[in-house]
C-alpha positions as CSV (number, residue, x, y, z in Angstrom):
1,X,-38.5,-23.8,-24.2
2,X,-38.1,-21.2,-26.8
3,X,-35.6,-20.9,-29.4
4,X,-34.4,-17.9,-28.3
5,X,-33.4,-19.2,-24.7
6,X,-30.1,-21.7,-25.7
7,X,-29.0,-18.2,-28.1
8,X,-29.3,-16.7,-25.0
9,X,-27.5,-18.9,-22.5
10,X,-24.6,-19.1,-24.8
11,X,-24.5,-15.0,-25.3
12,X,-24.4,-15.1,-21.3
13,X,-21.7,-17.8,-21.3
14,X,-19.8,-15.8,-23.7
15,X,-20.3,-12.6,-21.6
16,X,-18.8,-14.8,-18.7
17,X,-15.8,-16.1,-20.4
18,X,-15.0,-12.3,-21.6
19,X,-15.0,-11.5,-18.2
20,X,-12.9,-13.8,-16.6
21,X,-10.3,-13.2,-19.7
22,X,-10.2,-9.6,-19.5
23,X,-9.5,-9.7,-15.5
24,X,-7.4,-12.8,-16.3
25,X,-4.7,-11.1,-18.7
26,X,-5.0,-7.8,-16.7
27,X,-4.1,-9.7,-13.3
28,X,-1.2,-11.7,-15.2
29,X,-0.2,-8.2,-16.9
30,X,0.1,-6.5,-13.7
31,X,2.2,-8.9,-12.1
32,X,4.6,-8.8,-14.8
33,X,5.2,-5.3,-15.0
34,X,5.7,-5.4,-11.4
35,X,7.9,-8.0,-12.0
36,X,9.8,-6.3,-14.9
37,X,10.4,-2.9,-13.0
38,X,12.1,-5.2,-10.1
39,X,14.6,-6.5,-12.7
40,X,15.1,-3.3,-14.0
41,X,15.7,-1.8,-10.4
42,X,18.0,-5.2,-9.6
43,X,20.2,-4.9,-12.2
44,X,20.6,-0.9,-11.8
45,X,21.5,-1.7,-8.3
46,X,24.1,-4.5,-10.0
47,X,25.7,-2.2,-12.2
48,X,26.0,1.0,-9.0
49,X,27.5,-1.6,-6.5
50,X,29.6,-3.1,-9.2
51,X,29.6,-6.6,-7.8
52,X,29.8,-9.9,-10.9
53,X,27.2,-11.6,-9.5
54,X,24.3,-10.9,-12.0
55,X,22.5,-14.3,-10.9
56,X,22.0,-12.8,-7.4
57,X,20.4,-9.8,-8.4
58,X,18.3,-11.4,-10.7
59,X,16.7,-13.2,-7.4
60,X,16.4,-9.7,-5.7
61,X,14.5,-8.3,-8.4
62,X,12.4,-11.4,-7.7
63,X,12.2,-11.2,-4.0
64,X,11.2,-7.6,-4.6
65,X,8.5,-8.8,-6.2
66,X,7.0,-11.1,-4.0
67,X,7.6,-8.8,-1.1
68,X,5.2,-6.4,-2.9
69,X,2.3,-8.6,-2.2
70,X,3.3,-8.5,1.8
71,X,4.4,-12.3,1.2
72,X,6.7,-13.2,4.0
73,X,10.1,-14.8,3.6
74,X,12.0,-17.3,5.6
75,X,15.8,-16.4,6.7
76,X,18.0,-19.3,8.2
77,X,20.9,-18.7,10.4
78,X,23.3,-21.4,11.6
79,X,23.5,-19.4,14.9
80,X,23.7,-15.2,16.5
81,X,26.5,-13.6,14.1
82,X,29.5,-12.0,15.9
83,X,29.1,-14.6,18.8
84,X,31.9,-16.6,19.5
85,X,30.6,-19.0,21.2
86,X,27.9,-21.7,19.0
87,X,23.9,-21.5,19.6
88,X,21.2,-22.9,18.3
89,X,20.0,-22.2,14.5
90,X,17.9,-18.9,13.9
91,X,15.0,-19.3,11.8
92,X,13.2,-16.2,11.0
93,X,10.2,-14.8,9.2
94,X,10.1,-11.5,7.5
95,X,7.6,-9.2,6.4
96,X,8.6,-6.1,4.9
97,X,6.3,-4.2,2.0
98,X,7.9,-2.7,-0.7
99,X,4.5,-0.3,-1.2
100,X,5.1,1.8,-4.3
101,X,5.4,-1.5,-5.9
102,X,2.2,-2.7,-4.2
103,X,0.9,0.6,-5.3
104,X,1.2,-0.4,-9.1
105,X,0.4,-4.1,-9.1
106,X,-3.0,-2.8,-7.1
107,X,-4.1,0.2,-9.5
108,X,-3.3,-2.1,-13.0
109,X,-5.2,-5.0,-11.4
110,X,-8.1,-2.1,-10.8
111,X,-7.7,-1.0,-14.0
112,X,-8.1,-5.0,-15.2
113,X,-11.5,-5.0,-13.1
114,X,-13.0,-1.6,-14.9
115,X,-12.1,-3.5,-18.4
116,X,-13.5,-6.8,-17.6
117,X,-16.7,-5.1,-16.3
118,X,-17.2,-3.6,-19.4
119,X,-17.4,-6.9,-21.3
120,X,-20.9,-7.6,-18.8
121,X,-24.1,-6.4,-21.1
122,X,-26.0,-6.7,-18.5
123,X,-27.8,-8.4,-15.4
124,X,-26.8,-8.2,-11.8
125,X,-23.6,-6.3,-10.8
126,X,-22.7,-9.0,-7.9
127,X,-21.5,-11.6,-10.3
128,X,-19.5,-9.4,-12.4
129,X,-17.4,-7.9,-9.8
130,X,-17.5,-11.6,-8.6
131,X,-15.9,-12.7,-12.0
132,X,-13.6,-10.1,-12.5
133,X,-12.5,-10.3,-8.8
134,X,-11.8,-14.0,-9.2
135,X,-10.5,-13.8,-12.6
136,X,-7.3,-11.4,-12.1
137,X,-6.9,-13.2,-8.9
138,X,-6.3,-16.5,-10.0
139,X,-3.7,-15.3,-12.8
140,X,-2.0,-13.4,-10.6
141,X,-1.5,-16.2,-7.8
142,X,0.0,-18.6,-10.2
143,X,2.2,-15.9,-11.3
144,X,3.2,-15.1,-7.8
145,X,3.7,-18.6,-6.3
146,X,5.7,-19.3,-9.9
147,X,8.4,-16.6,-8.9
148,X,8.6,-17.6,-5.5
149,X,10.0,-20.7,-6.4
150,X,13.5,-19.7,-7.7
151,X,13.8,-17.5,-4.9
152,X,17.1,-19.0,-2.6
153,X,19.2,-16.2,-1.8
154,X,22.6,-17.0,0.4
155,X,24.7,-14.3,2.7
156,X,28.1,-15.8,2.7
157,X,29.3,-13.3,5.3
158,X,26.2,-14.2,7.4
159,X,25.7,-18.0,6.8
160,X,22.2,-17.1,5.8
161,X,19.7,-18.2,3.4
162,X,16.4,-16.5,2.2
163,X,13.6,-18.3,0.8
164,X,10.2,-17.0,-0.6
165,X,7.1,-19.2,0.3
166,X,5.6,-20.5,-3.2
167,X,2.2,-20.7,-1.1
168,X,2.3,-17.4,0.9
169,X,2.8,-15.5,-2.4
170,X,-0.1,-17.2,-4.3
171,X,-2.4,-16.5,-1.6
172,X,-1.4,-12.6,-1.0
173,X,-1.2,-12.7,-4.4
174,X,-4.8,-13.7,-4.9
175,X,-6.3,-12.4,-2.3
176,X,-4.8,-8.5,-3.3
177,X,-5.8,-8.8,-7.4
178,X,-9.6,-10.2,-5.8
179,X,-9.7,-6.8,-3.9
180,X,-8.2,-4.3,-6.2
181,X,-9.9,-6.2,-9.5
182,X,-13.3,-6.4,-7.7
183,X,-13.5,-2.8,-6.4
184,X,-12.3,-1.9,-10.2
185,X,-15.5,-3.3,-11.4
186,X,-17.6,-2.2,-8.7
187,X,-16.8,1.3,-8.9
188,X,-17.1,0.9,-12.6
189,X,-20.4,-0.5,-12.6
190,X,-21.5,1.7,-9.9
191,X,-21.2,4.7,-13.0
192,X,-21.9,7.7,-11.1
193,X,-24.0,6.1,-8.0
194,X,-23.0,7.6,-4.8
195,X,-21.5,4.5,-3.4
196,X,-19.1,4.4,-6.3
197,X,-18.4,8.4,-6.2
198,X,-17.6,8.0,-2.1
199,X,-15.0,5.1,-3.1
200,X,-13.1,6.9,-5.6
201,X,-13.0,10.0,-3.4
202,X,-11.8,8.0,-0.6
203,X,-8.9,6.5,-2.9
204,X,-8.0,10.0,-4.3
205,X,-7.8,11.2,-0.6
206,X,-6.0,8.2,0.4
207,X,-3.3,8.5,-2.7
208,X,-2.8,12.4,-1.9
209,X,-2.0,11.5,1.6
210,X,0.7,9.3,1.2
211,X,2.0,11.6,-1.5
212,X,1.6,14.5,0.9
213,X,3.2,12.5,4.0
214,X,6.4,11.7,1.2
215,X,6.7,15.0,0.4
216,X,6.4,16.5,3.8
217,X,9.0,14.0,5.1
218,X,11.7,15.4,2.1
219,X,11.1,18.6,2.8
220,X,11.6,18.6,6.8
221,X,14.7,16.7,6.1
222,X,15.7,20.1,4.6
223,X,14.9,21.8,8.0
224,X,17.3,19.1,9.7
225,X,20.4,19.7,8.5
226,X,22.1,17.5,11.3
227,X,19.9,14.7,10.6
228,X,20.3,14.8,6.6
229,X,23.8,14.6,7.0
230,X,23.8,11.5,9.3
231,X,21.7,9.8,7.0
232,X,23.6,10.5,3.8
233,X,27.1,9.9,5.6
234,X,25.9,6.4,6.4
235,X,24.8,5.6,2.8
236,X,28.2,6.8,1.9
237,X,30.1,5.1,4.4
238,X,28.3,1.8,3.3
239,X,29.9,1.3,0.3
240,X,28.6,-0.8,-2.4
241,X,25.7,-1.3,0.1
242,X,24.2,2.4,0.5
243,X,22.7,2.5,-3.1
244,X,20.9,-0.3,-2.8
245,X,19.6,0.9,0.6
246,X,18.8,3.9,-1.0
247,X,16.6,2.4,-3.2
248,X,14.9,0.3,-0.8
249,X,14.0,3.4,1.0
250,X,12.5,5.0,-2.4
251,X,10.5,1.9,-2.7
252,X,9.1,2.4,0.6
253,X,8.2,5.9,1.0
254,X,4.4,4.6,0.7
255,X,5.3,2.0,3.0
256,X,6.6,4.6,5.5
257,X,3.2,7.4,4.5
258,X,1.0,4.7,5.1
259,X,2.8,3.9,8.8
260,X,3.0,8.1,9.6
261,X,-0.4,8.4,8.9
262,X,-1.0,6.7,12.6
263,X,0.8,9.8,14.4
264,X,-0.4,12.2,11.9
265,X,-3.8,11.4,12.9
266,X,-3.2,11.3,16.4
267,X,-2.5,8.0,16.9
268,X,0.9,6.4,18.5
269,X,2.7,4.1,16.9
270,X,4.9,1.7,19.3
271,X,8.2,-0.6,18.0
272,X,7.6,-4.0,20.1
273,X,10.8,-6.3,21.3
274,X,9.2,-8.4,23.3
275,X,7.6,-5.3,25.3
276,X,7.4,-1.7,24.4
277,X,10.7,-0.3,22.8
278,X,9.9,3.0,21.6
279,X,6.4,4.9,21.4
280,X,5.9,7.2,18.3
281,X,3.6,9.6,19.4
282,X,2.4,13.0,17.8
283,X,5.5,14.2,17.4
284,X,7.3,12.7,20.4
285,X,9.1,9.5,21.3
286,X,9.0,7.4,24.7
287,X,12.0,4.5,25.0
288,X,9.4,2.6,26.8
289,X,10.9,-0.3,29.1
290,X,13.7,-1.8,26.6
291,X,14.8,1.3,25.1
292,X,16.0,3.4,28.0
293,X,19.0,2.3,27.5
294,X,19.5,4.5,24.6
295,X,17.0,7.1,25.2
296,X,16.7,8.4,29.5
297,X,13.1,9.9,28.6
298,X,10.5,11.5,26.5
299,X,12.3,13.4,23.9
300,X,10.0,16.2,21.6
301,X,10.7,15.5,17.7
302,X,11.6,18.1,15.6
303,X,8.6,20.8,15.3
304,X,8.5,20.7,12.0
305,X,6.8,17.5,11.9
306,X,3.6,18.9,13.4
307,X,3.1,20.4,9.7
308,X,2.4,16.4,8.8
309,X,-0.6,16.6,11.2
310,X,-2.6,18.6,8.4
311,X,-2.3,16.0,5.8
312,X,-4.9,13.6,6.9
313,X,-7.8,17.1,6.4
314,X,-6.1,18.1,3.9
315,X,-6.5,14.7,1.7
316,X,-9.8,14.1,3.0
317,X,-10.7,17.5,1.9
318,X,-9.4,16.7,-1.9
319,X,-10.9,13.6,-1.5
320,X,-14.6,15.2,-0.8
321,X,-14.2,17.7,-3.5
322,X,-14.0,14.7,-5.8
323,X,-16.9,12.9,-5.0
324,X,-19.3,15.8,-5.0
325,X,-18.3,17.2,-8.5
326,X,-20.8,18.4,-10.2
327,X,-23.7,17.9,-6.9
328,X,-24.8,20.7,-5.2
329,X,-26.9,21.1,-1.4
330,X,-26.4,18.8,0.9
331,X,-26.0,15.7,-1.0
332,X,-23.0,17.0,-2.1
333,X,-22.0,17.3,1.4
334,X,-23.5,13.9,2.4
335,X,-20.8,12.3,-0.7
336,X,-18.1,14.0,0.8
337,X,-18.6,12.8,4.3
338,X,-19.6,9.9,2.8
339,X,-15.7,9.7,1.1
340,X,-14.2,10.5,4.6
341,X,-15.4,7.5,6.1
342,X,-13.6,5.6,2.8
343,X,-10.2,7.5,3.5
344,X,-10.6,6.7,7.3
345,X,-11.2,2.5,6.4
346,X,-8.2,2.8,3.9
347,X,-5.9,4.5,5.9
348,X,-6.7,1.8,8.9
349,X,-5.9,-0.8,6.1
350,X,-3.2,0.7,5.0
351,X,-1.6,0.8,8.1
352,X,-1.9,-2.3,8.7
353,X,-0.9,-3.7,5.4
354,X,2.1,-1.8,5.8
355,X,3.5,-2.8,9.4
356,X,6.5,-4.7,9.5
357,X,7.6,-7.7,11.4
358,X,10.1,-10.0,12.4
359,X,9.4,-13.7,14.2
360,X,10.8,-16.7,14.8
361,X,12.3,-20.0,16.5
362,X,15.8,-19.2,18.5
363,X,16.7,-18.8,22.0
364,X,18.0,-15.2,21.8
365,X,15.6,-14.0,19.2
366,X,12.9,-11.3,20.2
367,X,9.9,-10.7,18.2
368,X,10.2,-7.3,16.7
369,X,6.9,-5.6,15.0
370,X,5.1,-2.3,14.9
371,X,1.9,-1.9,17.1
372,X,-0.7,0.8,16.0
373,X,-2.6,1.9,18.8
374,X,-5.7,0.8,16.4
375,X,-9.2,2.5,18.2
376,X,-7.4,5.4,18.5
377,X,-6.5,5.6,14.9
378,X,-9.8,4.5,13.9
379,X,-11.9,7.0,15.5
380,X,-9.0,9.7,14.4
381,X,-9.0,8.6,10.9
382,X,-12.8,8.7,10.5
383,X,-12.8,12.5,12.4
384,X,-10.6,14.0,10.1
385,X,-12.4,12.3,7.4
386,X,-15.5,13.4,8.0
387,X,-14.5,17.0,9.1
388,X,-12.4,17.4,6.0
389,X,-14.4,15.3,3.4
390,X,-17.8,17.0,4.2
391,X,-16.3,20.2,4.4
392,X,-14.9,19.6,0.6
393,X,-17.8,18.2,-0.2
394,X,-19.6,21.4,1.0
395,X,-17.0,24.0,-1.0
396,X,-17.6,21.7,-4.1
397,X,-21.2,21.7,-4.4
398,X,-21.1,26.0,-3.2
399,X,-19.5,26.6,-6.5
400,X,-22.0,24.6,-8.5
401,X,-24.6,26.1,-6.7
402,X,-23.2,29.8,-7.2
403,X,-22.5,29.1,-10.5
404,X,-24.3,31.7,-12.8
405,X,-26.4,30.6,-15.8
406,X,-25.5,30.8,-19.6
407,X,-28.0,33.0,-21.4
408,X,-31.2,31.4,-23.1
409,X,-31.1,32.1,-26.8
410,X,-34.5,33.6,-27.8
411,X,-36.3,33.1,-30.8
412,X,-36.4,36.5,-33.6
């Protein structure tokens, strides 16, 4: 064995232990912060409703947090409120995503994977994303199934209790800072390959379509006076309530993009009670079997909404554009195609990340989730993103190519 060979085994070690430390404290960070903001929003919300129970909040701002990482939560209920006569305990599970906060904790534990890959010299890429997947996950589990613990919220006016599950969070936990760290150092790692240029394209086109979708959603609520007005008469009328409401809804604008994407591509998007409630589709709504009772038939949605129906091209022409900068010809189309097919897989998981739902053990209870008519959306998704991507991709590399050429200097 040569001298040189222990030197080296320890250099690698070293590189190793960088790794995992970078990804570690950039996992642990990005759960704090998430954390922190969640205070922050809590005890705004405490000092709007006015209520002396600083304590309570305190556990919101935690449950916020854990709700982030699509962690469900357990609700008891000594029986049905606003039933006279007694029934059986309700225990239900929850699953509702907070996703601008999911948002953050998922680019910072990115960002942790793109500094831990720089600490690698060299050697295969595998192991490194490997590292710095495993590192930031394993920080930000403990932090996550920590938080949970404390989290025992009571309704008085309900006879209700909410509990986080310690285990559920550290495994969401884990599993979403392995993903977000990993592809970090992949696409890091990847420099300026085309598999790392197709991934950030997809991203950028993913993160201007749920902007888009937000933005579209505010400003048709402009065009809808009637429906404005009924929504901001109820936060009103609900007291100390409606700003807290309120800013659950902001919280979940990217929660509710990432759901509209399905009818903006052309997919429907049903409410399930049991069977069929109501059917979302581009832009219409069905009661389905259970919700007749409220709606007699197919009603037309507002026709402003068909304007949302652009956004999925639209992104997944921005995100085409991206990944052919600087490529001309028809590799620079191939990227941006390439980048459409990365928009269509993370709007599919976005979707589902995103979906609500509500299950449990009691005799009058109804399971109540979305359902995603998922082929449809898949084959949608991956349409647009093609069309729109390739036909970025295409604009992009046309102005490289038409570029015209600095003049030469010549020798006197």
């Amino acid at each position: 064995m040569s001298a040189g060979a222990p030197a080296a085994r320890r250099r690698s070690l070293g590189e190793v232990g960088r790794v995992v430390g970078v990804a570690a404290a950039g996992g642990a960070s990005a759960f704090l912060w998430v954390a922190v903001a969640c205070q922050l929003l809590s005890i705004t919300a405490y000092l709007l409703t006015g209520t002396r129970d600083l304590v309570t909040w305190v556990r919101v701002g935690l449950l916020a947090s854990v709700l982030s990482l699509r962690s469900a939560v357990e609700m008891r209920l000594p029986g049905i409120p606003g039933f006279r006569e007694p029934s059986s305990p309700i225990e239900v599970s929850l699953v509702f995503v907070p996703m601008l906060l999911t948002v953050a904790f998922v680019w910072l534990c990115g960002r942790a994977g793109r500094r831990a890959a720089d600490q690698r010299a060299g050697g295969s890429r595998l192991p490194t994303v490997a590292l710095a997947g495993a590192g930031a996950a394993i920080a930000a589990a403990l932090l996550a199934g920590l938080v949970a613990v404390p989290v025992r919220l009571s309704l008085p006016v309900f006879g209700a209790r909410i509990d986080a599950d310690p285990v559920n969070a550290a495994v969401w936990g884990f599993a979403l800072a392995a993903i977000a760290a990993g592809l970090g150092a992949a696409i890091r790692l990847s420099g300026h390959a085309a598999a790392g240029r197709a991934i950030r394209g997809g991203f950028v086109a993913y993160g201007w379509a749920l902007l888009l979708l937000a933005v579209g959603v505010v400003a048709i609520a402009a065009f809808e006076p009637a429906a404005t007005r009924a929504y901001v008469r109820w936060l009103r009328d609900a007291g100390p309530v409606g700003p807290a409401v309120f800013g659950v809804h902001v919280l979940a604008l990217p929660t509710q993009s990432a759901l509209l994407a399905a009818p903006a591509s052309g997919a429907c998007l049903d409410l399930v009670a049991g069977s069929p409630a109501l059917e979302l589709c581009p832009w219409s709504l069905d009661p389905g079997s259970v919700g007749a009772a409220f709606l007699p038939a197919r009603t037309a949605l507002s026709p402003w909404l068909w304007a949302l129906s652009t956004v999925p091209p639209i992104a997944a022409f921005i995100g085409g554009r991206r990944a052919a900068l600087a490529l001309t010809g028809r590799r620079a189309v191939a990227l941006g195609a390439a980048s459409g097919l990365a928009f269509a897989v993370t709007v599919v998981a976005g979707a589902w990340f995103a979906i609500p739902s509500m299950d449990g053990r009691a005799p009058a209870l109804v399971p109540l989730t979305l359902r995603i008519d998922w082929p449809w959306l898949v084959a949608a998704a991956a349409a647009w993103g093609l069309v729109g991507g390739a036909v970025g991709g295409w604009l992009e590399g046309r102005g490289y190519a038409e570029e015209p050429e600095p003049p030469r200097r010549t020798s006197v």
